[in-house]
C-alpha positions in Angstrom: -151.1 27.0 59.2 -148.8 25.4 56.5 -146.3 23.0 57.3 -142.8 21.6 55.5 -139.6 19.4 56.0 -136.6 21.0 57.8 -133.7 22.0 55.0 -129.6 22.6 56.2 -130.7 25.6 54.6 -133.2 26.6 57.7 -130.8 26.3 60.4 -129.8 30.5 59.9 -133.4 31.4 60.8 -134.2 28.4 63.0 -131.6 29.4 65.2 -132.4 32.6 65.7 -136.0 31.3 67.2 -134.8 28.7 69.1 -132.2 31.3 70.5 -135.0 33.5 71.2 -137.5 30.8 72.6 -134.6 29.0 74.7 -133.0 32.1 76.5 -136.3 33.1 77.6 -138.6 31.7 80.1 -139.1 29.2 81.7 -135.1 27.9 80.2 -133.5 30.8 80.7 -130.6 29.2 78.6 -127.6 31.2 77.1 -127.5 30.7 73.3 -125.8 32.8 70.8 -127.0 32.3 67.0 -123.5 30.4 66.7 -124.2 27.9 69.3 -128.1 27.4 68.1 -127.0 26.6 64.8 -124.4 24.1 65.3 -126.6 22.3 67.6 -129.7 22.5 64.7 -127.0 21.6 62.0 -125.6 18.6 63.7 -129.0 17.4 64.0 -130.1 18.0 60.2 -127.4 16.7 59.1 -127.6 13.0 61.3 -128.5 9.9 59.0 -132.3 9.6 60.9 -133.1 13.1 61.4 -136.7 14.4 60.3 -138.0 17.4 61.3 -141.0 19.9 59.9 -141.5 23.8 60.5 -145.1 25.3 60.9 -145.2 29.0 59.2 -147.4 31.4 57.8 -147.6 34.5 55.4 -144.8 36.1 58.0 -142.8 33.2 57.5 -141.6 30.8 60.5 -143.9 30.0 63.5 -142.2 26.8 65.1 -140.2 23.6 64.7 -140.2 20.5 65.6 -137.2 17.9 65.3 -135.4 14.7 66.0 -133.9 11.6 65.3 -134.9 7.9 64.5 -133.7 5.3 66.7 -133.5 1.7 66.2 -134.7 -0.6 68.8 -134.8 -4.7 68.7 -138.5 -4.3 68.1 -138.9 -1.2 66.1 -138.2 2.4 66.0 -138.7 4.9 67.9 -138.8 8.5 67.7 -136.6 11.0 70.0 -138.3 14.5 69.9 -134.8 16.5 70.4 -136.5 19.8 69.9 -139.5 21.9 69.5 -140.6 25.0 70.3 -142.9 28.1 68.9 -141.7 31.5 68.3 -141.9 33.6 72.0 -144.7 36.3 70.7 -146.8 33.2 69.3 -146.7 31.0 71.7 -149.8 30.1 73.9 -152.1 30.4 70.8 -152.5 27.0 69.5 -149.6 26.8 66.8 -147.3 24.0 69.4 -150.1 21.9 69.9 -151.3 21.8 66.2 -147.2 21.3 65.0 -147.2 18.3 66.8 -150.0 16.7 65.5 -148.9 17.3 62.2 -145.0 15.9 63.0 -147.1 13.1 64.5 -149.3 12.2 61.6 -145.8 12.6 59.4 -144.1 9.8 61.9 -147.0 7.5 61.9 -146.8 7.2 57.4 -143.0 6.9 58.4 -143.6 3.9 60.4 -142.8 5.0 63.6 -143.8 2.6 66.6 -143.4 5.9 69.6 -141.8 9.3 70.4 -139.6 9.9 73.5 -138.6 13.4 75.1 -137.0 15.1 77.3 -139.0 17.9 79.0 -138.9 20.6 82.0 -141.1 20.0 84.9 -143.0 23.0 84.2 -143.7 21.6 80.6 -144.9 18.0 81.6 -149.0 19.5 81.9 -148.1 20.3 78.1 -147.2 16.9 76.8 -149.6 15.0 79.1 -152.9 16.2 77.5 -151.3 15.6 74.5 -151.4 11.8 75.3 -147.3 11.6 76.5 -147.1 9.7 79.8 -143.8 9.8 82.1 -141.5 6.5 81.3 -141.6 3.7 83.7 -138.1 2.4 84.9 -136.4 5.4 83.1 -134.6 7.8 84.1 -132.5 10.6 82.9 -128.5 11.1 84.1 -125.7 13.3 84.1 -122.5 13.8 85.3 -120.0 17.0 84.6 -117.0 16.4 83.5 
């Protein structure tokens, strides 16, 4: 598996996955190519973005991406997104793109990643050493 830094130009074809990936199980989201790619290209396009694509000879396999964040002592990482194409997932490719993003954040300095995860995507991130956040949690309201 190869890997490289996220380009504005990716956002086309990483939206198209991440369309793919998100509408299906377990998400079940609704987004249109349109949608996807503002979302990606707001995020490319923020000051502390970083982000790194996995691929091989038939091109794009998965993504990972977020943001820096500066905190009074140090910064942190916030994993906004990452997923593997549908018909590859389950085969190794998620668990060795985010070793790789995580080898790239630790030569960047970074002190810890954060995310946001389903439920039925916790056992995921748990063996890979990510533990639930004490005094933490997440909030919304509609508007």
């Amino acid at each position: 598996m190869d890997y490289r830094k996220i380009t504005i130009e990716d956002a086309p074809e990483l939206a198209k996955i991440y369309a793919e990936t998100f509408n299906s199980d377990p998400w079940y989201d609704k987004w249109t190519q349109k949608t996807a790619e503002k979302r990606l290209s707001q995020m490319i396009n923020n000051g502390g973005f970083f982000g790194i694509v996995s691929y091989n000879e038939e091109g794009i396999t998965g993504m990972i991406l977020g943001e820096e964040e500066q905190y009074f002592d140090g910064v942190i990482f916030n994993i906004k997104e990452f997923c593997v194409k549908n018909e590859l997932r389950g085969k190794g490719i998620g668990t060795e793109l985010l070793a790789e993003f995580e080898r790239n954040l630790k030569g960047m300095g970074i002190r810890e990643t954060v995310l946001m995860t389903n439920l039925e995507d916790e056992d995921f991130y748990k063996k890979r050493g990510f533990r639930r956040s004490r005094g933490i949690i997440y909030m919304g309201k509609e508007m």
